[in-house]
PLY file of the C-alpha trace (Angstrom):
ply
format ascii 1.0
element vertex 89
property float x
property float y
property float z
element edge 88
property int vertex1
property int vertex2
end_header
86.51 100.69 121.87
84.37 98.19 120.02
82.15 97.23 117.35
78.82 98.27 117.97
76.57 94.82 118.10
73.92 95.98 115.38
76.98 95.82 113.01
77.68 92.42 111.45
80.54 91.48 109.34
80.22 89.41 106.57
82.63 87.72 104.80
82.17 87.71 100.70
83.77 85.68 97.91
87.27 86.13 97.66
88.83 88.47 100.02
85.97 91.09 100.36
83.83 91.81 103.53
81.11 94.03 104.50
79.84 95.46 107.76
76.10 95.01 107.31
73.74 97.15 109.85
70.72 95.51 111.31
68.11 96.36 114.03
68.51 100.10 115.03
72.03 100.89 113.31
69.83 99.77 109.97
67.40 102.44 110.12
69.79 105.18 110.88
72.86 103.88 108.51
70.77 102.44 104.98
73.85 100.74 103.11
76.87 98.78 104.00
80.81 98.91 104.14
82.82 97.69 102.21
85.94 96.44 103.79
89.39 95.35 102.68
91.55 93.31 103.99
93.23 95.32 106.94
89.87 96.88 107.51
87.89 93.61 107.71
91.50 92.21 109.94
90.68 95.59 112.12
86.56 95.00 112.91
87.10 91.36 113.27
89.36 92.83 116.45
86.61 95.39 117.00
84.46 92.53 118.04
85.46 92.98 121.28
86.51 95.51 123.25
89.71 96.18 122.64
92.45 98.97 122.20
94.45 100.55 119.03
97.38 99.86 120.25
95.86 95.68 120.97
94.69 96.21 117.22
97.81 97.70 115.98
99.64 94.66 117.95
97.30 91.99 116.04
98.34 93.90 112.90
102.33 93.66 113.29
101.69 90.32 114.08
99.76 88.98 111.11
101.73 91.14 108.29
105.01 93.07 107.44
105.23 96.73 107.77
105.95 99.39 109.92
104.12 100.21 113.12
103.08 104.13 112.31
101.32 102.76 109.05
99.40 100.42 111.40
98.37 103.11 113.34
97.40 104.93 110.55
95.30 101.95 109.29
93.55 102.13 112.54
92.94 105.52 112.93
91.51 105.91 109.48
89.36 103.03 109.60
88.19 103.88 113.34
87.33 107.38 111.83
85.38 105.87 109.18
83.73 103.63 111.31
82.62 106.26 114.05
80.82 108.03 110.82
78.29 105.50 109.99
77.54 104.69 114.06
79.44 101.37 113.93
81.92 101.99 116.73
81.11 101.83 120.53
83.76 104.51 122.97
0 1
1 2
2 3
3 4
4 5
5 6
6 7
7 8
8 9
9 10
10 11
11 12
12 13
13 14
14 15
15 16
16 17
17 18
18 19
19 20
20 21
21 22
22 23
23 24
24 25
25 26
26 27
27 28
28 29
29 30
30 31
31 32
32 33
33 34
34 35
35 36
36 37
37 38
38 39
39 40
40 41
41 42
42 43
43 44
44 45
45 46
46 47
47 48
48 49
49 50
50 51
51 52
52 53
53 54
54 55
55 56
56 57
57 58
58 59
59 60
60 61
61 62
62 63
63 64
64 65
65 66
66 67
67 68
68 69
69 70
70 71
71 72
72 73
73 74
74 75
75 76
76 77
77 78
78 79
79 80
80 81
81 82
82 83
83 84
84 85
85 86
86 87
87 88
């Protein structure tokens, strides 16, 4: 899976980022996402093609916790994703 490329991330003062749509993905998705932390950690994988368990991985490896709440991180921000267009199967 993988970002779609009309999705860019932006990073923002402090530790917010967005997911800003241009080209085509703008005129069918008018806003952007607002990511946290693990979410912004999770598209900045997403910018290549890569797999949830790679992503989940990159996620034990960067902070404490336990491995079935970084799959849910991933799952729920893949869902959320997939709604607005910005994920490529």
């Amino acid at each position: 899976m993988q970002l779609h490329p009309d999705f860019v991330l932006q990073q923002m003062p402090g530790d917010m980022a967005v997911l800003v749509p241009t080209g085509e993905a703008g005129e069918r998705y008018r806003g952007i996402v607002r990511l946290n932390e693990t979410a912004a950690f999770i598209v900045e994988r997403l910018q290549q093609d890569t797999t949830r368990e790679q992503i989940v991985a990159a996620l034990g490896e960067e902070y404490e916790g336990d491995e079935k709440d970084f799959f849910a991180s991933v799952d729920h921000t893949v869902s959320e994703l997939k709604k607005v267009g910005a994920i490529l199967d």
